[in-house]
N, CA, C, O and CB atoms as a CASP TS submission, in Angstrom:
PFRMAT TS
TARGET T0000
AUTHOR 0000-0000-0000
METHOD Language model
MODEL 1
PARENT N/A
ATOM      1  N   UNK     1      -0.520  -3.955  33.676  1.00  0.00           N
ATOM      2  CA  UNK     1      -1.918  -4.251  33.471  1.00  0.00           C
ATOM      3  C   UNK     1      -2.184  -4.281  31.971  1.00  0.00           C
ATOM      4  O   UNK     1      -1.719  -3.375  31.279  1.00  0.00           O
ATOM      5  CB  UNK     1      -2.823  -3.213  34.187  1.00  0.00           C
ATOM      6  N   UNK     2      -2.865  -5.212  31.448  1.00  0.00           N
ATOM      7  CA  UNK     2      -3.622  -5.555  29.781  1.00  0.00           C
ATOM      8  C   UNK     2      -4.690  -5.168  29.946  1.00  0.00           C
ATOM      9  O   UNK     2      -5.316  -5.109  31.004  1.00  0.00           O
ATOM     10  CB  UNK     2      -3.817  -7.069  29.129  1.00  0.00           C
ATOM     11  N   UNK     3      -5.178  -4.701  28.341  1.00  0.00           N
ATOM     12  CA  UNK     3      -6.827  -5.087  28.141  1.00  0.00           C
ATOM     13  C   UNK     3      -6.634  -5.974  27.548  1.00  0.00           C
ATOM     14  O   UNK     3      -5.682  -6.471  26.946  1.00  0.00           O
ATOM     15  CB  UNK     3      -7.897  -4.233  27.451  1.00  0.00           C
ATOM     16  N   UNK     4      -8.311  -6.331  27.870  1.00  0.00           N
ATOM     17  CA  UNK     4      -8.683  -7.767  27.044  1.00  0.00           C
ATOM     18  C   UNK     4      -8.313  -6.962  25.688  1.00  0.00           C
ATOM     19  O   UNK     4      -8.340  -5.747  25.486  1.00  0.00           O
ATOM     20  CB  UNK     4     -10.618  -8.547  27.175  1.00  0.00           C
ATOM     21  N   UNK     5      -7.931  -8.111  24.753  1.00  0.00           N
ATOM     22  CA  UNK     5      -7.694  -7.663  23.336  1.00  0.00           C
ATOM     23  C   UNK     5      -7.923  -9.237  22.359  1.00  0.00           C
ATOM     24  O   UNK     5      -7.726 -10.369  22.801  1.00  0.00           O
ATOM     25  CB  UNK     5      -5.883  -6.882  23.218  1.00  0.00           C
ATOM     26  N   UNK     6      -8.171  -9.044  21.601  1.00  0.00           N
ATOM     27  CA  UNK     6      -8.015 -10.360  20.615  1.00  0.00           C
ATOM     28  C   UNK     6      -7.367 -10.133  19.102  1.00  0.00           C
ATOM     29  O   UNK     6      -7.589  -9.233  18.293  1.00  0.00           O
ATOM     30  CB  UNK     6      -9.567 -10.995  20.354  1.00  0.00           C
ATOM     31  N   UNK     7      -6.727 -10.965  19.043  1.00  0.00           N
ATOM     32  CA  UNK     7      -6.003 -10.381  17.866  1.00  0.00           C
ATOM     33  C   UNK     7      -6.101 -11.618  16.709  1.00  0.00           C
ATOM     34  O   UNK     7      -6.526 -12.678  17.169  1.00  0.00           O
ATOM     35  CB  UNK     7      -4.297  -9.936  18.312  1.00  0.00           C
ATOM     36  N   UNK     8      -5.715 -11.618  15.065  1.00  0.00           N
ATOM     37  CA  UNK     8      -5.562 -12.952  14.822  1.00  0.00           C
ATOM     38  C   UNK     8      -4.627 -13.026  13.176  1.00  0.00           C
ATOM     39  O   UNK     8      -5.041 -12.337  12.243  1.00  0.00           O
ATOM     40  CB  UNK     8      -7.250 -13.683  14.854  1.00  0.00           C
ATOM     41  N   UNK     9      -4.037 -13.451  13.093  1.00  0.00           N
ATOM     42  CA  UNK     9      -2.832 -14.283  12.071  1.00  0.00           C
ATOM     43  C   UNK     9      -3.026 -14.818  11.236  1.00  0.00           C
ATOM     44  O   UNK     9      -1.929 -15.349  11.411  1.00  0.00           O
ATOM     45  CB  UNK     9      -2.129 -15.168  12.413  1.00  0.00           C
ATOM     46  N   UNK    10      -3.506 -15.444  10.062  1.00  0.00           N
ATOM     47  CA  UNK    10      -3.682 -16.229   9.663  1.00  0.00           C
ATOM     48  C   UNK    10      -2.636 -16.390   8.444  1.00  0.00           C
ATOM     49  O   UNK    10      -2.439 -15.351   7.813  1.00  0.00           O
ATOM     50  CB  UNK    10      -4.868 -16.221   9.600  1.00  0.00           C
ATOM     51  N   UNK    11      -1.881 -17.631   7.986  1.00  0.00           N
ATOM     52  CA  UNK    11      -1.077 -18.134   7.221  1.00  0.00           C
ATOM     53  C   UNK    11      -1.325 -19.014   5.983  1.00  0.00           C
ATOM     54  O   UNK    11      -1.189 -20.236   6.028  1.00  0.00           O
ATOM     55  CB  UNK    11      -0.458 -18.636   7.941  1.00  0.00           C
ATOM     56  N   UNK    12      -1.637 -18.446   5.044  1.00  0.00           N
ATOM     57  CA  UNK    12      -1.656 -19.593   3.481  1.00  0.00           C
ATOM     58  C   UNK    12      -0.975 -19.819   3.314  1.00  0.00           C
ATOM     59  O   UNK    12      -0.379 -18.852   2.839  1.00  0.00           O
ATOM     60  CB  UNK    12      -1.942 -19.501   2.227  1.00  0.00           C
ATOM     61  N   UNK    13      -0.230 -20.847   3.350  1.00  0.00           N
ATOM     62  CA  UNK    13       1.399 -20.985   2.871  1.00  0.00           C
ATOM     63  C   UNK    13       1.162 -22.560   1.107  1.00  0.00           C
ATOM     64  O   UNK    13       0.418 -23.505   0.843  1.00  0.00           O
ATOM     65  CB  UNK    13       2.752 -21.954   5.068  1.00  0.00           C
ATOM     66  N   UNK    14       2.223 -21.921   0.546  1.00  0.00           N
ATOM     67  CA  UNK    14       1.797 -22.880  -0.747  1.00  0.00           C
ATOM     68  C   UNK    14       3.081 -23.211  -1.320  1.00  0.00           C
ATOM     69  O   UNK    14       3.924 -22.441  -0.860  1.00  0.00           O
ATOM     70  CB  UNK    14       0.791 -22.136  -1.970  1.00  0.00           C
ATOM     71  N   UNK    15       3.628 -24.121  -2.216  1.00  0.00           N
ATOM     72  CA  UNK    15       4.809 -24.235  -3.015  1.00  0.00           C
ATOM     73  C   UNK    15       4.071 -23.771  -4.897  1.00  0.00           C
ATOM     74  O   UNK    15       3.027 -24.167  -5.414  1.00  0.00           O
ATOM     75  CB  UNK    15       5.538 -26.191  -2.722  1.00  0.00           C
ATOM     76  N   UNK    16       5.190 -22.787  -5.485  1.00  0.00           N
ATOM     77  CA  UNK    16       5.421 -22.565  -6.563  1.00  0.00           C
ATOM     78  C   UNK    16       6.340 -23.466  -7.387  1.00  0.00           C
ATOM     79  O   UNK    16       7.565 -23.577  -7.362  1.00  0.00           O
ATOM     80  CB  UNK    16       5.728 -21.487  -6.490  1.00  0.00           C
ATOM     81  N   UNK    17       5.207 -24.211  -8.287  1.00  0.00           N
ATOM     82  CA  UNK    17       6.320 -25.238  -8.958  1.00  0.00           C
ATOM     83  C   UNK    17       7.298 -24.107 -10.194  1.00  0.00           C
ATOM     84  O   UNK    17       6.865 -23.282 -10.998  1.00  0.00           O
ATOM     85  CB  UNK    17       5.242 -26.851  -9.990  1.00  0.00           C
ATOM     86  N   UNK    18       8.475 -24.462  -9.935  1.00  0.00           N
ATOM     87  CA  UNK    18       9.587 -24.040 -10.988  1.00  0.00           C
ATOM     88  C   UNK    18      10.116 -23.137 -10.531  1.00  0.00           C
ATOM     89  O   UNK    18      10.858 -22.515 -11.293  1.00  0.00           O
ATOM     90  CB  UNK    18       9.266 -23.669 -12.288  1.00  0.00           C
ATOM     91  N   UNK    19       9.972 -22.613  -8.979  1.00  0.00           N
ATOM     92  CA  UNK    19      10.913 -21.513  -8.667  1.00  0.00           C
ATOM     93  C   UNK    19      12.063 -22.305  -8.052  1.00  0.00           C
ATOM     94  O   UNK    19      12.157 -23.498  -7.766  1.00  0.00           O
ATOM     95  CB  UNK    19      10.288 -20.332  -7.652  1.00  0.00           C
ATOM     96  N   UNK    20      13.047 -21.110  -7.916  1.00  0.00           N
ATOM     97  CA  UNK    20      14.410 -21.749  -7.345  1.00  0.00           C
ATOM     98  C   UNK    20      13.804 -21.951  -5.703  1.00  0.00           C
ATOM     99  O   UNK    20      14.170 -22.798  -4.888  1.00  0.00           O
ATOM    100  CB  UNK    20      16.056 -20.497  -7.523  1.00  0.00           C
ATOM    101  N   UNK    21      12.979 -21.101  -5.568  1.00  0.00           N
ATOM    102  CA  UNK    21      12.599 -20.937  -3.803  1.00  0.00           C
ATOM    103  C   UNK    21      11.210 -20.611  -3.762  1.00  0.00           C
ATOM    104  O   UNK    21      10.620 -19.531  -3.722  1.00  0.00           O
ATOM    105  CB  UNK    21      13.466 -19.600  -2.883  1.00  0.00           C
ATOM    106  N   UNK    22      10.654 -22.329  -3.792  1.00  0.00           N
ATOM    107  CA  UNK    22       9.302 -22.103  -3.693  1.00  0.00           C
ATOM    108  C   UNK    22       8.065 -22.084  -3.081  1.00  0.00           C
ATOM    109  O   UNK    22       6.949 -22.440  -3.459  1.00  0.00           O
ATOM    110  CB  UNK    22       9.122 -22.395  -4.116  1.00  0.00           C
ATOM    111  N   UNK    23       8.629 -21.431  -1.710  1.00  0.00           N
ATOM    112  CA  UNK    23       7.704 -21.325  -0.815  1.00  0.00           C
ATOM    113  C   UNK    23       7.052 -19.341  -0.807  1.00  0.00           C
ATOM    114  O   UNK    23       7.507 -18.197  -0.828  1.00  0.00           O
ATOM    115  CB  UNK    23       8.565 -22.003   0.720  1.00  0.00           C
ATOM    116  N   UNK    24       5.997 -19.941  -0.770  1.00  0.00           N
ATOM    117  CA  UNK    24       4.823 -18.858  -0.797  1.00  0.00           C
ATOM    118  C   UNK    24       4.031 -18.868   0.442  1.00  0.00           C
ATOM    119  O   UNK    24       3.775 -19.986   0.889  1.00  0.00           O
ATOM    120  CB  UNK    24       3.803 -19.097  -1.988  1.00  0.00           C
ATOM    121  N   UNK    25       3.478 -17.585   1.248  1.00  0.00           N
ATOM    122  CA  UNK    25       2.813 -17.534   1.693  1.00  0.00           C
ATOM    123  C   UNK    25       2.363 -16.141   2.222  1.00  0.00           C
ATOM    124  O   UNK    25       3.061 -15.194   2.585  1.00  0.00           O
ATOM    125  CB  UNK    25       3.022 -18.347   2.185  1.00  0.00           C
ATOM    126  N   UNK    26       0.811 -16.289   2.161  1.00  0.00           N
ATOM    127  CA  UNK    26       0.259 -15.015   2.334  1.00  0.00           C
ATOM    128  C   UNK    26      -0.114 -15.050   3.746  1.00  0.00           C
ATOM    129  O   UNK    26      -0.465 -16.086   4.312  1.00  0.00           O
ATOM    130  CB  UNK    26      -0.905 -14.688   1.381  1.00  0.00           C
ATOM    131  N   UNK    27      -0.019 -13.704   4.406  1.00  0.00           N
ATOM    132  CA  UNK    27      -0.063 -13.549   6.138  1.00  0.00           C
ATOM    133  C   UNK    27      -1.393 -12.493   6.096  1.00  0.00           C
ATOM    134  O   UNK    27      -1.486 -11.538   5.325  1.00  0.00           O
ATOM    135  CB  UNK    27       1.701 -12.688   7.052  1.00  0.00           C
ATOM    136  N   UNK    28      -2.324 -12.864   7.036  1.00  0.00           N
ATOM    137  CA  UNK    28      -3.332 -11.691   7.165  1.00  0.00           C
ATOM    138  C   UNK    28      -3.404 -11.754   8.528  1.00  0.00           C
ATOM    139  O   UNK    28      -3.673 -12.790   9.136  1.00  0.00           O
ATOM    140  CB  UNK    28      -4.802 -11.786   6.415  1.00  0.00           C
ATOM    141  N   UNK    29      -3.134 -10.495   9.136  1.00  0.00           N
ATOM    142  CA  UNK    29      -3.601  -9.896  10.218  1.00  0.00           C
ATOM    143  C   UNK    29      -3.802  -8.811  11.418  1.00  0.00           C
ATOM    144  O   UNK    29      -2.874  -8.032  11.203  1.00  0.00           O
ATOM    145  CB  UNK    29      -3.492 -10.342  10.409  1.00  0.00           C
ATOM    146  N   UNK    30      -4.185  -8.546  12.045  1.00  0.00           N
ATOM    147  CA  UNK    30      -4.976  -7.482  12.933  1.00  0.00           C
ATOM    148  C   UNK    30      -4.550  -8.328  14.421  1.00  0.00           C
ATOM    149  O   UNK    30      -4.467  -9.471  14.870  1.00  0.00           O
ATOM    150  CB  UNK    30      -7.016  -7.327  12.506  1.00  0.00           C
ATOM    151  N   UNK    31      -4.369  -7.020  14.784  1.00  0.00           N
ATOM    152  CA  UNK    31      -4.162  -6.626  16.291  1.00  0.00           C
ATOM    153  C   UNK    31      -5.273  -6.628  17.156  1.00  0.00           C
ATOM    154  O   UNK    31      -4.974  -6.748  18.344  1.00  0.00           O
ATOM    155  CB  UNK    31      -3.643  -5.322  16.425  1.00  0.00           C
ATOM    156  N   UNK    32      -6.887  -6.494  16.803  1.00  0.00           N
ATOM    157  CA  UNK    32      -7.943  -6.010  16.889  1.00  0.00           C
ATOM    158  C   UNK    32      -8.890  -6.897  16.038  1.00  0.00           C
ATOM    159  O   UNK    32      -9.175  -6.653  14.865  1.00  0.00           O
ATOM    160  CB  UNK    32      -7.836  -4.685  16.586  1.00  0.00           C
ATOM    161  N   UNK    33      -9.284  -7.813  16.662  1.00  0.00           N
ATOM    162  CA  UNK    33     -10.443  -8.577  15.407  1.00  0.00           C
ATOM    163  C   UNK    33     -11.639  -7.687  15.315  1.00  0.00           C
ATOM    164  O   UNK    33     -12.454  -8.044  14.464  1.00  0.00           O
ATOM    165  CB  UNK    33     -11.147 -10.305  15.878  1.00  0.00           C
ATOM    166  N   UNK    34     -11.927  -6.639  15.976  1.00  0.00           N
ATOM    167  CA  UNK    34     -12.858  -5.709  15.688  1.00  0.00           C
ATOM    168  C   UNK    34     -12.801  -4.510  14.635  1.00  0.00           C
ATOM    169  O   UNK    34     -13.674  -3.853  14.067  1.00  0.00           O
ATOM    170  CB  UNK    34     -13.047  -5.248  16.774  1.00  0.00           C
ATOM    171  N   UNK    35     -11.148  -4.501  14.612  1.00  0.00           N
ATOM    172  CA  UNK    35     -11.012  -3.655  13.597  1.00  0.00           C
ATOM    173  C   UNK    35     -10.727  -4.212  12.151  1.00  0.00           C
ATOM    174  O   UNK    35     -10.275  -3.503  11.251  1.00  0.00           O
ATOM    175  CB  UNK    35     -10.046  -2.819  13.988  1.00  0.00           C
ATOM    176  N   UNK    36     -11.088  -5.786  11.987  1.00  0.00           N
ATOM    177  CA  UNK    36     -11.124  -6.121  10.709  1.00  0.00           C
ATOM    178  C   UNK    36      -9.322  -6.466  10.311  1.00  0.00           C
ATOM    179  O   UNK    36      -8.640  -6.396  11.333  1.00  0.00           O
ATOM    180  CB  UNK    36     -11.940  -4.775   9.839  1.00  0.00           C
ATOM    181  N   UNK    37      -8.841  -6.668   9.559  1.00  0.00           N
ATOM    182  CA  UNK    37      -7.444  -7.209   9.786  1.00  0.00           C
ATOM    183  C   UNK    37      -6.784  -5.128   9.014  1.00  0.00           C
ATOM    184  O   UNK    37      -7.227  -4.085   8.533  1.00  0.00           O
ATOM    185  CB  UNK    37      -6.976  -9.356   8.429  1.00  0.00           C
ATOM    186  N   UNK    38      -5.591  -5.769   9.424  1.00  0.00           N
ATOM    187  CA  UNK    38      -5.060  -4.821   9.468  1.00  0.00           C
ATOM    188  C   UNK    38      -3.878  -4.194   8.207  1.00  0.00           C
ATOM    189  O   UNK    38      -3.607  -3.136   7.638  1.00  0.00           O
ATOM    190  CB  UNK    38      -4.685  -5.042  10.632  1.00  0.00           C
ATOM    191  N   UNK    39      -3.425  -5.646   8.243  1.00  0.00           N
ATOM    192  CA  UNK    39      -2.719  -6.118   7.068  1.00  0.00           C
ATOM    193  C   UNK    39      -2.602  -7.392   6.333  1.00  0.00           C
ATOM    194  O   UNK    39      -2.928  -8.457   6.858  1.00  0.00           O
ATOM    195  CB  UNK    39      -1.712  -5.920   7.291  1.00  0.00           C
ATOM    196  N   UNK    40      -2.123  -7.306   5.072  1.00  0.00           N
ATOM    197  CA  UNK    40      -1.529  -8.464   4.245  1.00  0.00           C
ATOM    198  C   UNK    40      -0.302  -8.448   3.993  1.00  0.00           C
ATOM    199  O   UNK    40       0.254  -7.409   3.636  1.00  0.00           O
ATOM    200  CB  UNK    40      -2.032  -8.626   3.078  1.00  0.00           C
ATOM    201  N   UNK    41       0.405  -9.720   4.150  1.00  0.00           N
ATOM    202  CA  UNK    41       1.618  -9.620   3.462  1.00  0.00           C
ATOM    203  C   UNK    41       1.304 -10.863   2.415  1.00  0.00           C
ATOM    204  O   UNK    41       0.301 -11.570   2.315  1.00  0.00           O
ATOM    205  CB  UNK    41       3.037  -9.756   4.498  1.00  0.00           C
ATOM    206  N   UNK    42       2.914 -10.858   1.453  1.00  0.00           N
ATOM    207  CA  UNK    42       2.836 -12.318   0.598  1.00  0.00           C
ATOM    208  C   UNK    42       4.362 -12.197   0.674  1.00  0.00           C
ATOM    209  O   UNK    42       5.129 -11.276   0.396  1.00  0.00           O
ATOM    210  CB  UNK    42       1.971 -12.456  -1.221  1.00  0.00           C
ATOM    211  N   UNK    43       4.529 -13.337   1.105  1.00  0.00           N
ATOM    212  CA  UNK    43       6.293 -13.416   1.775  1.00  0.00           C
ATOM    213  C   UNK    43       7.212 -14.871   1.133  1.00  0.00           C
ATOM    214  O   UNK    43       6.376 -15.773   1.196  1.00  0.00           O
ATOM    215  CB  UNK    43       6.202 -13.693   3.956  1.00  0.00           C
ATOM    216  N   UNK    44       8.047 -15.251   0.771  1.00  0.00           N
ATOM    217  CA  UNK    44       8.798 -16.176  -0.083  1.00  0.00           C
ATOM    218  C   UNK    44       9.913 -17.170   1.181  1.00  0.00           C
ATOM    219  O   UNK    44      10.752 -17.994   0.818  1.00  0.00           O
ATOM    220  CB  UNK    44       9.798 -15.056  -1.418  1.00  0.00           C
ATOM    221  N   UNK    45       9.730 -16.944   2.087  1.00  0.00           N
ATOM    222  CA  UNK    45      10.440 -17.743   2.940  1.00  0.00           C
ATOM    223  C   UNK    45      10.251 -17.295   4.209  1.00  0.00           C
ATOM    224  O   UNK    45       9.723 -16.302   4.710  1.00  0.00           O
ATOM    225  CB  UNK    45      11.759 -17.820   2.641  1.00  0.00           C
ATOM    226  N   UNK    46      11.203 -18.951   4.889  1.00  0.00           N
ATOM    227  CA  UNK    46      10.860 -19.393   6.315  1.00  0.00           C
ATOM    228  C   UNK    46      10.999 -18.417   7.421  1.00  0.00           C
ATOM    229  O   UNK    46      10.185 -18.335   8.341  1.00  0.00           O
ATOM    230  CB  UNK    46      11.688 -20.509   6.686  1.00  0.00           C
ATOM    231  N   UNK    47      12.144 -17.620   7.291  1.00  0.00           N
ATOM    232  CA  UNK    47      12.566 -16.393   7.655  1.00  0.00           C
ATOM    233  C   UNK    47      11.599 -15.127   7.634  1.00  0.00           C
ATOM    234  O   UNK    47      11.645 -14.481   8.681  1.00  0.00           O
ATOM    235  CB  UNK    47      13.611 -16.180   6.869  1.00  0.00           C
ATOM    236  N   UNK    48      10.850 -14.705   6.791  1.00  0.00           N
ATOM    237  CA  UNK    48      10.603 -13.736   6.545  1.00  0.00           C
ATOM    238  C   UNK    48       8.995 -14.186   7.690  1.00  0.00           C
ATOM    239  O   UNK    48       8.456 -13.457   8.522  1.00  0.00           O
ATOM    240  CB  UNK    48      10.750 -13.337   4.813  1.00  0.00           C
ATOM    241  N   UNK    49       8.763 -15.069   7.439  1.00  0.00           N
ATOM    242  CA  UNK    49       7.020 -15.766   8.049  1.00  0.00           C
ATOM    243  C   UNK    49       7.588 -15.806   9.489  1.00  0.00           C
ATOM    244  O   UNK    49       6.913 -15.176  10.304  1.00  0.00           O
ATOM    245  CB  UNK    49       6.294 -17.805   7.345  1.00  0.00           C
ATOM    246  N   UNK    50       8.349 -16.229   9.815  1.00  0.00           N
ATOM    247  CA  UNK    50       8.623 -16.476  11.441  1.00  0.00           C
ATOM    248  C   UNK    50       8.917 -14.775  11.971  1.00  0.00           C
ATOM    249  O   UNK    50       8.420 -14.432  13.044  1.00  0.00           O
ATOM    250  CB  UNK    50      10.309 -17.730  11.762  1.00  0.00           C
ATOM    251  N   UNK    51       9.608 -13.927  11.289  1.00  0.00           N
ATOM    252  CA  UNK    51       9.398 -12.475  11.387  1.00  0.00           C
ATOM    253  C   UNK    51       7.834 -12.336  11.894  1.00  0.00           C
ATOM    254  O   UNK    51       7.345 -12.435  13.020  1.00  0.00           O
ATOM    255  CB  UNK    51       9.704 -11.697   9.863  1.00  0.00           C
ATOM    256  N   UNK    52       7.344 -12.110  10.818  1.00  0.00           N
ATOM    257  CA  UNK    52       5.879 -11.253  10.972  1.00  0.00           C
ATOM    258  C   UNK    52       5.267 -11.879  12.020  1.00  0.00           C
ATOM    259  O   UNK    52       4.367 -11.238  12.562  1.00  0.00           O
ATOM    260  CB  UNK    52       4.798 -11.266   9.653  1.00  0.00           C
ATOM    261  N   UNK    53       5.556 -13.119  12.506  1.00  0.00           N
ATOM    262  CA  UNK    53       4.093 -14.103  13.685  1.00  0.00           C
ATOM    263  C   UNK    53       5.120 -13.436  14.995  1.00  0.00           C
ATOM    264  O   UNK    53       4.673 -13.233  16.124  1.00  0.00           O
ATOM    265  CB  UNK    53       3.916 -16.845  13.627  1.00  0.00           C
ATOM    266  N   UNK    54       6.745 -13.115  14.536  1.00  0.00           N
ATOM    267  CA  UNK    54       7.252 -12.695  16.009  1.00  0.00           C
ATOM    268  C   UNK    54       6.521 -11.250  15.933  1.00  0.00           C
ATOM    269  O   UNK    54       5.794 -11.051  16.906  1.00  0.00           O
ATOM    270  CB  UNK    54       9.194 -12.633  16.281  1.00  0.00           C
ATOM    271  N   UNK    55       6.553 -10.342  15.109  1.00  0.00           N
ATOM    272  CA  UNK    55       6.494  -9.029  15.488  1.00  0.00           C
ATOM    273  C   UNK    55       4.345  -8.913  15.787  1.00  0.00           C
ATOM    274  O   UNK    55       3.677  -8.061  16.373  1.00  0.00           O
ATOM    275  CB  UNK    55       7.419  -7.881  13.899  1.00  0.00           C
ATOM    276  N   UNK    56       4.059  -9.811  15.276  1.00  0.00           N
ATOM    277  CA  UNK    56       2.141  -9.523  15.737  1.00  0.00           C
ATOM    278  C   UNK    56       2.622  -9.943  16.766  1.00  0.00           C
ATOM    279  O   UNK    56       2.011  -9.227  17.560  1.00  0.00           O
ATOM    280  CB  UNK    56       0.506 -10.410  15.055  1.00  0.00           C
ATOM    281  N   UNK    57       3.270 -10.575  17.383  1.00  0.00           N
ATOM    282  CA  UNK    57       3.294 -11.211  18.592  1.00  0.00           C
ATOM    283  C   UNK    57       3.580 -10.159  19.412  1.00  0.00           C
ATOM    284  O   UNK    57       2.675  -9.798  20.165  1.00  0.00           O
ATOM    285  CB  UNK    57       4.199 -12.331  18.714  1.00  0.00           C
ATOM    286  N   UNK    58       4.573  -9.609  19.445  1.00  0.00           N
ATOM    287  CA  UNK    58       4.913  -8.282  20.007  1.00  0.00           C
ATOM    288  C   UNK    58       4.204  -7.038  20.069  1.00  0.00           C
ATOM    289  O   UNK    58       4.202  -6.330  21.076  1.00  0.00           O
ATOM    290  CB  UNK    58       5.847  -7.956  19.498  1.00  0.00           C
ATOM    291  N   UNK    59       3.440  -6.691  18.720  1.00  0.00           N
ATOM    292  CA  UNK    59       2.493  -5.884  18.595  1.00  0.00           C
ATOM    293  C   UNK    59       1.143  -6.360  19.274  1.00  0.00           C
ATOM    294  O   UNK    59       0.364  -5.426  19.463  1.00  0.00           O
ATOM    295  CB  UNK    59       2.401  -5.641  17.259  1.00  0.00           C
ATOM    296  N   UNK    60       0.787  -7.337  19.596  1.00  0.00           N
ATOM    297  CA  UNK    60      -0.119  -7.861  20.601  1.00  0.00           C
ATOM    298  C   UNK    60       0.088  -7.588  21.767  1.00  0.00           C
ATOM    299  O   UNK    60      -0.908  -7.387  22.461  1.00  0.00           O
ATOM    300  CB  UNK    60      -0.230  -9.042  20.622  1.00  0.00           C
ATOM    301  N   UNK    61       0.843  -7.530  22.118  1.00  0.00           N
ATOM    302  CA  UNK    61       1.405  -7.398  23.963  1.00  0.00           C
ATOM    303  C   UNK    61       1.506  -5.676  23.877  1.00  0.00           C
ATOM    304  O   UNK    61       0.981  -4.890  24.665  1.00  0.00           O
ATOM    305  CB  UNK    61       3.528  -8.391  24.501  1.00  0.00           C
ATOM    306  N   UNK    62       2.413  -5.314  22.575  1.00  0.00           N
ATOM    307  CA  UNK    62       2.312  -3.451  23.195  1.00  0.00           C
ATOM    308  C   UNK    62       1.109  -2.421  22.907  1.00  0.00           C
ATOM    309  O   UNK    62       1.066  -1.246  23.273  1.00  0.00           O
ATOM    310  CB  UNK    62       3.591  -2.497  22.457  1.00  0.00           C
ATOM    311  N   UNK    63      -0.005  -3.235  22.056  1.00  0.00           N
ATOM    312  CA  UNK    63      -1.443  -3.078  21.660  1.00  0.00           C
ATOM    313  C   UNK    63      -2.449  -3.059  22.991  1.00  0.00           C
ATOM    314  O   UNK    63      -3.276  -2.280  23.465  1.00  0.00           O
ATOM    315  CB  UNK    63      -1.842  -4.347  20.638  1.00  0.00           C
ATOM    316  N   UNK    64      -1.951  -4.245  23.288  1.00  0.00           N
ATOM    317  CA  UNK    64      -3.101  -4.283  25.103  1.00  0.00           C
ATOM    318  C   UNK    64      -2.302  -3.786  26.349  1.00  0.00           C
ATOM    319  O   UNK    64      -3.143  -3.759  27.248  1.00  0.00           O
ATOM    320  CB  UNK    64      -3.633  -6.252  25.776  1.00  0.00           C
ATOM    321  N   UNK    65      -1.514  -3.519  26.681  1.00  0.00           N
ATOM    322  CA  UNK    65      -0.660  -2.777  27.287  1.00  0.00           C
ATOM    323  C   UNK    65      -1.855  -1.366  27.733  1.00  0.00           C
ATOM    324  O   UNK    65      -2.326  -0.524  26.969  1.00  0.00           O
ATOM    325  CB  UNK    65       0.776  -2.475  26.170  1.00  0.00           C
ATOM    326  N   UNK    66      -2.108  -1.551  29.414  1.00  0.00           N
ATOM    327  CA  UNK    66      -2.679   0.377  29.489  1.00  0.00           C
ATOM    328  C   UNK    66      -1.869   0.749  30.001  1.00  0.00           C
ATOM    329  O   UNK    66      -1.176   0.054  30.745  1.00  0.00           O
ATOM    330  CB  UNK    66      -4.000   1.065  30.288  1.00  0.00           C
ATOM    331  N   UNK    67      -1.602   2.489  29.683  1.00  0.00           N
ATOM    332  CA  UNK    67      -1.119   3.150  29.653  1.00  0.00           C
ATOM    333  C   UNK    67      -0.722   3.585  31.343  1.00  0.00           C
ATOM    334  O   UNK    67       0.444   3.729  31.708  1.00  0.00           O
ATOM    335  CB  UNK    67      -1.716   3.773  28.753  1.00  0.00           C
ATOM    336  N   UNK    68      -1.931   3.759  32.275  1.00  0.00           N
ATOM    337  CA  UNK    68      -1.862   4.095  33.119  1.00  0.00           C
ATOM    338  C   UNK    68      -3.227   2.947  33.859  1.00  0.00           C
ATOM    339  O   UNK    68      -4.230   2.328  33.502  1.00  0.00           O
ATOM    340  CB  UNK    68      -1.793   5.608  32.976  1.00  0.00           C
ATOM    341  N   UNK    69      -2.475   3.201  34.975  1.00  0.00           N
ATOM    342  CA  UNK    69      -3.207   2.241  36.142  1.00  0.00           C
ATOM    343  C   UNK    69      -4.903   2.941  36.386  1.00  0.00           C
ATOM    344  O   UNK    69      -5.319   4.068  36.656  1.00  0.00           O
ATOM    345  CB  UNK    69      -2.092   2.367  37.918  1.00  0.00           C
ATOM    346  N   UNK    70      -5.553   1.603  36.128  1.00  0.00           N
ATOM    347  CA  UNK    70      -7.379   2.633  36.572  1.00  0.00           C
ATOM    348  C   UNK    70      -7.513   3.333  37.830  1.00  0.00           C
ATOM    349  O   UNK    70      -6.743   2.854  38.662  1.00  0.00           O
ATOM    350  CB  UNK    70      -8.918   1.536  36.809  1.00  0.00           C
ATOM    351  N   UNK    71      -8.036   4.053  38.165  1.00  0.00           N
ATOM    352  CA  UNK    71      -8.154   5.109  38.911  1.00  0.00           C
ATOM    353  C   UNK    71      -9.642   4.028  40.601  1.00  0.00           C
ATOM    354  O   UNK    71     -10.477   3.131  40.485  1.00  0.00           O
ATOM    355  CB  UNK    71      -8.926   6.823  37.431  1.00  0.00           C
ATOM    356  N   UNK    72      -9.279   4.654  41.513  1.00  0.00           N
ATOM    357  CA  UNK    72     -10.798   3.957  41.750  1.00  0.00           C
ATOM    358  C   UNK    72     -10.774   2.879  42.567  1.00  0.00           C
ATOM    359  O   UNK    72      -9.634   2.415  42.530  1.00  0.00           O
ATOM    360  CB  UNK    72     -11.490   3.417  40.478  1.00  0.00           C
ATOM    361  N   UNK    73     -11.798   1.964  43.620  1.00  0.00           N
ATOM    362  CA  UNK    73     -11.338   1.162  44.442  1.00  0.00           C
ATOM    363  C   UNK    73     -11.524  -0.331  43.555  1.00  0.00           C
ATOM    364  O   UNK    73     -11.167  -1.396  44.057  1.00  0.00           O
ATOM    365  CB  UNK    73     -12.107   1.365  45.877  1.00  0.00           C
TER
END
């Protein structure tokens, strides 16, 4: 069983002219759009961005997750 939950991600992603590796992008987000975001990152590659959208992803599902079954008819 879930609660309703809403959660949300958001991705700036940009190129840095003159780096050897110039992808940039800043990650903001919360598990909880009620609780305002939760975190920031600023991350340098494709790898590291596909990380963080897997693990909110995961932290979304074990966030709304109840604990125990409601009680009651």
């Amino acid at each position: 069983m879930y609660s309703d939950r809403t959660g949300l991600l958001i991705i700036r992603a940009w190129l840095e002219r003159g780096s050897l590796e110039p992808l940039r992008a800043r990650v903001r987000l919360t598990t909880d759009v009620s609780a305002g975001f939760e975190e920031e990152l600023t991350l340098a590659d494709v790898q590291s961005v596909a990380l963080a959208v897997e693990t909110w992803l995961q932290d979304i599902l074990a966030a709304g997750r109840l604990t125990e079954e409601p009680i009651g008819p």
